[in-house]
C-alpha positions, 0 to 999 in steps of 0.5 A: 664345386666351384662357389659362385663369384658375387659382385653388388652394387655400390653404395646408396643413398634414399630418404627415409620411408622412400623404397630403395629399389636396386636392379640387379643388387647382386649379379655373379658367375660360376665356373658349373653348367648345365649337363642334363645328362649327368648319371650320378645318382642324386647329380643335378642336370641344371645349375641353380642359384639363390640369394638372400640380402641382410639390409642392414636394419634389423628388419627381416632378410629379404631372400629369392631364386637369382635369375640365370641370365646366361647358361654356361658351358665348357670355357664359359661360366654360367652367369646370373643376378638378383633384385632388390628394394627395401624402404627405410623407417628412419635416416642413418648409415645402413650396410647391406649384406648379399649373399649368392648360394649355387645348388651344390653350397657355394656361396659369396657374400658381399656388402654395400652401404645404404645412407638413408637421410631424415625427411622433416615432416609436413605441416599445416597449420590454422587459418586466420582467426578472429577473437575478443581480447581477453577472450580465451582463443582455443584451436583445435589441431591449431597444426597437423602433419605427416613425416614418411619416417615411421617406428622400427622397434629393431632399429639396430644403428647405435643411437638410432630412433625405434620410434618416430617422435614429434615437438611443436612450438607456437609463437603468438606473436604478442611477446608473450612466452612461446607455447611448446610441447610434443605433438600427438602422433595420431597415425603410426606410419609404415612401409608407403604410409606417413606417419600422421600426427598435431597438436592444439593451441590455446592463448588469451590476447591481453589488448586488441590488435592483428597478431601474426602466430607462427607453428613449427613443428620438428621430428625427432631427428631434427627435421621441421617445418614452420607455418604462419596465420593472422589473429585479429584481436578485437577491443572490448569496451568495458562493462559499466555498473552504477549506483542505484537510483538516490536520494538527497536535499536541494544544496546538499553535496551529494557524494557517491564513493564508486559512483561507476565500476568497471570491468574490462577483460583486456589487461596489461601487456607489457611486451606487446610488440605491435606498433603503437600497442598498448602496454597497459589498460587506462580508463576514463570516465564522464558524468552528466548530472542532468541539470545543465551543470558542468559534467564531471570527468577524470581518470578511474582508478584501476582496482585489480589488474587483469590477466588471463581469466581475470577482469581488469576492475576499475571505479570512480566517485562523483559528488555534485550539488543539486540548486533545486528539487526535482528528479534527474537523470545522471548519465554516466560513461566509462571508455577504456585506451581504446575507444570502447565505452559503456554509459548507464544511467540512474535518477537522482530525486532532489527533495525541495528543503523549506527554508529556515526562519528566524522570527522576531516579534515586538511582543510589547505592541500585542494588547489583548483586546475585545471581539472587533477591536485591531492588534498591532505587531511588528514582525522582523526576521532572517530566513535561508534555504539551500536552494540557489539559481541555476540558469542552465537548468534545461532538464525536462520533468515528467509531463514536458515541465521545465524546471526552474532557473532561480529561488524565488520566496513569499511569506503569509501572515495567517492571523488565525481567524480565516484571513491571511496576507502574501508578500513577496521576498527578496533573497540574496542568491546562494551556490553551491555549499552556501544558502540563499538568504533574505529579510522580513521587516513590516508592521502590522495592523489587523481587526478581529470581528469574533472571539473565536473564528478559529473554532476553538473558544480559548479567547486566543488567536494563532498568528502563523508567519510562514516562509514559501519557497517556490516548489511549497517548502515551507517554514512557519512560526507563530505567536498568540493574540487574545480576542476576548469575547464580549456578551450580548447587551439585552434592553428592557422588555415588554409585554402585553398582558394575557389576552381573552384568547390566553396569548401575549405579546413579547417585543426584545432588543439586543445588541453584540459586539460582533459582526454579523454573520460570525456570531450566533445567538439563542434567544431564551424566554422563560414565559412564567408557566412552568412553576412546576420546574424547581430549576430556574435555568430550566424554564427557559426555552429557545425560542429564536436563533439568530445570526445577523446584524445587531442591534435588532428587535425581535416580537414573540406571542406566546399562547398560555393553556391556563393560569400558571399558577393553579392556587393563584390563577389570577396572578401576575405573570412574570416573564424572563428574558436572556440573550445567549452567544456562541461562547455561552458557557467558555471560559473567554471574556476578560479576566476583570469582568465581572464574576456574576456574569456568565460567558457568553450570555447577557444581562437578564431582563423581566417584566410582569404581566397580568392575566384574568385567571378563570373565565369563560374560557375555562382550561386546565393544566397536565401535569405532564410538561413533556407534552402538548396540553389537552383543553376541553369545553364546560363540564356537565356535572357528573350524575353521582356526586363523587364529593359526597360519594363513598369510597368502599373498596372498588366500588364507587357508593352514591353519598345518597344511595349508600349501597353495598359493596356489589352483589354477583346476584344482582339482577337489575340493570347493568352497563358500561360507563366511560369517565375522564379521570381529571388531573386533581382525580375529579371526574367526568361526564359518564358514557355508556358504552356498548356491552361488549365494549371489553371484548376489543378495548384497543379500537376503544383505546385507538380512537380516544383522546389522550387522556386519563380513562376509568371505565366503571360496571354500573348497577342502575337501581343501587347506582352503584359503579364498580370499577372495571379499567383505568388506563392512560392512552397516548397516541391510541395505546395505553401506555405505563405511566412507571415507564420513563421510556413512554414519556411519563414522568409526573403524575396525578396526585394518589388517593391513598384511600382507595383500595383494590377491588376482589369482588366476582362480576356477575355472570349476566346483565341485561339489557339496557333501557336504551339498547345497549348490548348486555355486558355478560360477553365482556365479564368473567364467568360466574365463580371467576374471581378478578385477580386484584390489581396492584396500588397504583401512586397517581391514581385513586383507580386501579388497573385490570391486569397490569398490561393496562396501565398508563399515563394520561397524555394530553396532544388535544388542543383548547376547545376541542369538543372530546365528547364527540370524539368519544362517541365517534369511537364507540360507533365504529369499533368492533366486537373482535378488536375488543375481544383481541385486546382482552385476550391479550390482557389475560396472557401474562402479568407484569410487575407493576414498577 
């Protein structure tokens, strides 16, 4: 067998990952052909060929059937070929192996070199972007591209890549340090498949600008590929932050350490190559303190750099001084290199300052003197105030009020009594750090008409000279004037003598040194009828007040309810008279007045007045002074002598009867009698009353005068009274004459001798010659015993039960016909309301006082 003859190609040359397609790689000839009439056993009867290729690569060999492209025969070789393609995963020099087989073992090889050369990668790379310096700019597959080169793990070339890999740089183009780094391969490439890869990017810009950003990206044999885009930075302006709202003096200097502080997110770049770009970042500020005045500027004062992720700070101070009070609105800016700004604003409340004085008083001129007499003072002193002009004031305060340009100042002299004077004063203008001052120098007169208008009655006045200024500051000092009281100056006084009617006639005149209207005055009369009072001072009674003009003359009547002397009706009476001011009883006249005079009270003045005693019009005298005095007509003598009577236990005796104690049994005549208890414990004209009086004694006692009332069991034949009631009614109602609280104080003399009673009434009494009703209705049963009422100290009567205890009041007035009044009322009271008192008089019993 004759081995074919092999010849292939010359040498190649393809790009990585591009198929090297070669038409007849291989093409060769044998010297056999076909001889279908071969009768060998096993013989072939055609020739056939194959062939396999080694490319060089590691990759598997490719291998197939070669095609006879011309069939041989005696003198001519059979001839044949083969194809071949193959794509190469990276670059490098590559022998490629051919190899041709006949059907019977023969074979020939041949080789031929393949250059296969690296193809750099694809890329694309972001648009254009827009950022905020110092704004982190983060993109995203900020570059991605594709390479046709791909992994072969049997890549067999020495130093040759099994797998593809990929590196990016990326220039930010602000002179800062370029960002590197391998790119990420996101697709493995194959055979017609690049391999697929990108990376991201992420830079912060220190200071605005348009930037221009190169990406390139390189395989790992060298191959790159680069691609630009703009980044538009933009400025920032700084965040301002100010004080809070604040509070000083007019003429104070008000310094505030970081009045503004700042952040910025731009910070200092100083390899920034843009034309004109800043390096650095600078700030400056203004203030508008919001009264007119010059505003404060300057540079702020960069407290930390900035960097990536860091707040460039900064600050600033600011003092002023405020001319005058009132709220204001500061307005503060910060701008940084490149025009950006912030403005905030706070309110400043500017407190008016009261000026200071300094007072000087000529204390050698101030006198003490009298109710209505003048002072004389020469006042002197130096004030300042913080406070100075400020024209340009053009702030507006709430309610559209303008605020004022200049200081302007006045001072009061308030002379303590209700009377003050204004004056206008004169300053030297101030400024800032330096007072506004000015002078006080005048002489004063002033009248003081009262002792004590003030309302404090210590004989002394507080003068209070204050200095204004023009928003209600103020700044006072005082010194004292003493303003004595001067007492009324009452004339001698007369009067007429008690006339037929009782009465007299007073006729006074007084006089003060105050002025009228300023000063009151009491006048005080002791009109001689109250002997019964061991107090002198007590006598008096204020009969007028008056607060007018002086001198004036004043006439009273006085109406007398009998001799005030009882023991000595005919008596002259002697009347006292005193005159009491608004001082009465303070310490405020001069020290060298006289010490038996009192305060505020004038000279007493008396006078003597005769009166006629008993005549027809007799009257007596209560004892009781709180009350009104009740008079009563001529007395019909009594029908028993109670001179001569007999006083036998509590049963009134006839001197000429001379009858027993009482008898239950008794069967003659018995009735009711109603008798006046005089003040000296005399009694009155006796009254019958109905039998069944007792059974409602409150309609009794509702319509009776006030007075002093025994109600007597009387047995006609032995004419024998037996005590039944004493009370004392006032207003309609029995009062207890031990009570304070019901107006009872003095009382009718005692009567020692008379004693309580323990009899038993009799069970039945008949009627009355006249009609009168029997009085069994209003008495106990028989066997009943009358429980024995207590000793009473002003009266010689006693009380049934002690609910019926009183004190006699008198409100009647002279010639007030009582007998009728007494009959009036026993007409119309009723059985039931006598009765609804004695069942109340049976309740309880009370501890006499």
């Amino acid at each position: 067998n004759v081995a074919p003859t092999l010849t292939v190609v010359g040498n190649q040359s393809v790009d990585e990952g591009s198929q090297l397609s070669l038409t007849n790689i291989g093409s060769f000839t044998d010297p056999g052909f076909n001889n279908p009439l071969n009768p060998l056993p096993g013989g072939e009867t055609t020739e056939t060929f194959t062939f396999t290729i080694n490319w060089g690569d590691g990759t598997a060999i490719s291998a197939g059937a070669a095609t006879v492209d011309a069939l041989g025969n005696i003198g001519v070789p059979t001839a044949g070929s083969f194809d071949g393609q193959h794509t190469y995963a990276d670059n490098g020099v590559y022998t490629v192996s051919v190899t041709v087989f006949d059907d019977d073992g023969g074979q020939h090889l041949q080789t031929f070199l393949v250059t296969v050369q690296n193809v750099a990668p694809t890329l694309q790379a972001s648009g254009s972007q827009t950022i905020n310096e110092g704004s982190a700019l983060s993109l995203v597959n900020i570059g991605s591209f594709t390479d046709p080169g791909f992994n072969n793990p049997l890549n067999p070339l020495p130093g040759g890549e099994t797998a593809e890999t990929f590196t990016f740089t990326v220039n930010w183009g602000d002179g800062t340090a370029v960002d590197a780094g391998a790119a990420t391969v996101d697709v493995l490439g194959a055979i017609g498949t690049p391999t697929a890869g990108s990376f991201d990017g992420l830079h912060t810009y220190a200071d605005n600008g348009v930037y221009t950003v190169t990406v390139t990206v390189f395989d790992d044999d060298g191959g790159q590929h680069q691609k630009t885009f703009e980044v538009m930075v933009l400025n920032v302006a700084p965040t301002l932050g100010v004080v809070a709202d604040q509070t000083t003096n007019e003429g104070s200097l008000l310094s505030l350490t970081n009045i503004g502080a700042l952040t910025d997110p731009g910070f200092n770049n100083p390899l920034n190559p843009l034309p004109g770009g800043e390096t650095s970042e600078t700030f400056t500020f203004t203030i508008n303190w919001g009264d007119g005045m010059a505003n404060s500027a300057g540079a702020a004062t960069v407290d930390v750099l900035g960097g990536v992720g860091t707040l460039t700070a900064a600050s600033f101070d600011g003092s002023h001084h405020y001319a005058d009070d009132g709220v204001y609105t500061v307005t503060v800016a910060v701008l940084d290199d490149d025009g950006g700004q912030d403005v905030k604003t706070f309110l400043v409340t500017v407190n008016n300052v009261a000026p200071t004085l300094n007072l000087t008083v000529d204390a050698s001129l101030i006198d003490a003197i009298d109710e209505g007499g003048v002072t004389e003072v020469n006042i002197t002193g130096l004030f300042s105030d913080p406070g100075f002009d400020n024209p340009n004031n053009t702030a507006l305060f709430p309610g559209n009020v303008a605020p004022e340009t200049e200081e302007t100042f006045t001072y009061e002299v308030d002379w303590g009594d209700g009377e003050t004077e204004t004056f206008s004063l004169a300053d030297l203008n101030g400024g800032p750090g330096v007072d506004s001052t000015g002078a006080i120098s005048q002489f004063f007169t002033h009248h003081y008409i009262d002792n004590d208008l003030d309302g404090v009655r210590d004989a002394r006045y507080t003068v209070t000279v204050t200095v204004f200024d023009d928003d209600g500051g103020s700044s006072a000092k005082t010194f004292e004037v003493i303003v004595y009281n001067t007492n009324p100056t009452l004339d001698p006084v007369a009067a007429l003598s008690v006339n037929t009617e009782g009465e007299t006639t007073l006729t006074l005149t007084f006089d003060d040194l105050g002025a009228p209207g300023v000063e009151s005055f009491e006048i005080l009369i002791d009109w001689g009828d109250q002997l019964t009072n061991p107090n002198p001072v007590e006598r008096f009674v204020v009969e007028d007040t008056y607060d007018a003009s002086t001198p004036n003359t004043f006439t009273f009547t006085h109406k007398y309810s009998g001799p005030p002397d009882p023991l000595h009706p005919a008596a002259d009476i002697v009347i006292s008279v005193k005159i009491q001011d608004d001082d009465f009883g303070t310490l405020t006249s001069r020290p060298d007045a006289d010490p038996l005079t009192i305060d505020g009270e004038s000279n007493i003045e008396t006078v003597a007045i005769t009166n006629p005693g008993l005549g027809a019009e007799p009257f007596r005298i209560d004892t009781t002074p709180q009350v009104a005095v009740l008079t009563f007509p001529e007395r019909v003598a009594a029908a028993i002598d109670l001179v001569t009577a007999e006083i036998r236990g509590n049963t009134v005796v006839s001197g000429d009867e001379g009858g027993s104690a009482g008898d239950s049994r008794a069967t003659s005549e018995r009735y009711l009698e109603l008798r006046v208890i005089n003040p000296d414990g005399s009694l009155g004209e006796g009254y019958r009353l109905p039998s069944a009086a007792l059974n409602n004694l409150q309609a009794l006692f509702r319509k009776l005068p006030d007075n002093h009332y025994a109600i007597y069991l009387v047995q006609s034949e032995t004419n024998v009274r037996r005590l039944v009631i004493d009370v004392f009614v006032r207003n309609g109602k029995v009062i207890d004459p031990g009570d304070d609280s019901e107006g009872a104080r003095d009382r009718p003399p005692t009567d020692e001798a008379t004693t309580a009673p323990a009899e038993v009434l009799p069970e039945e009494l008949p009627a009355t010659d006249d009609g009168a009703e029997t009085s069994s209705a209003m008495e106990p049963k028989v066997g009943t015993e009358v429980e024995a009422p207590p000793r009473h100290a002003s009266s010689t009567a006693v009380y049934y039960r002690t609910a019926l205890a009183g004190v006699a009041l008198a409100l009647s007035g002279a010639g007030r016909d009582w007998q009728r009044q007494i009959e009036q009322a026993l007409v119309k009271a009723k059985p039931s309301e006598w009765k609804q008192l004695r069942t109340a008089g049976h309740r309880r019993k009370r501890k006499p006082k």
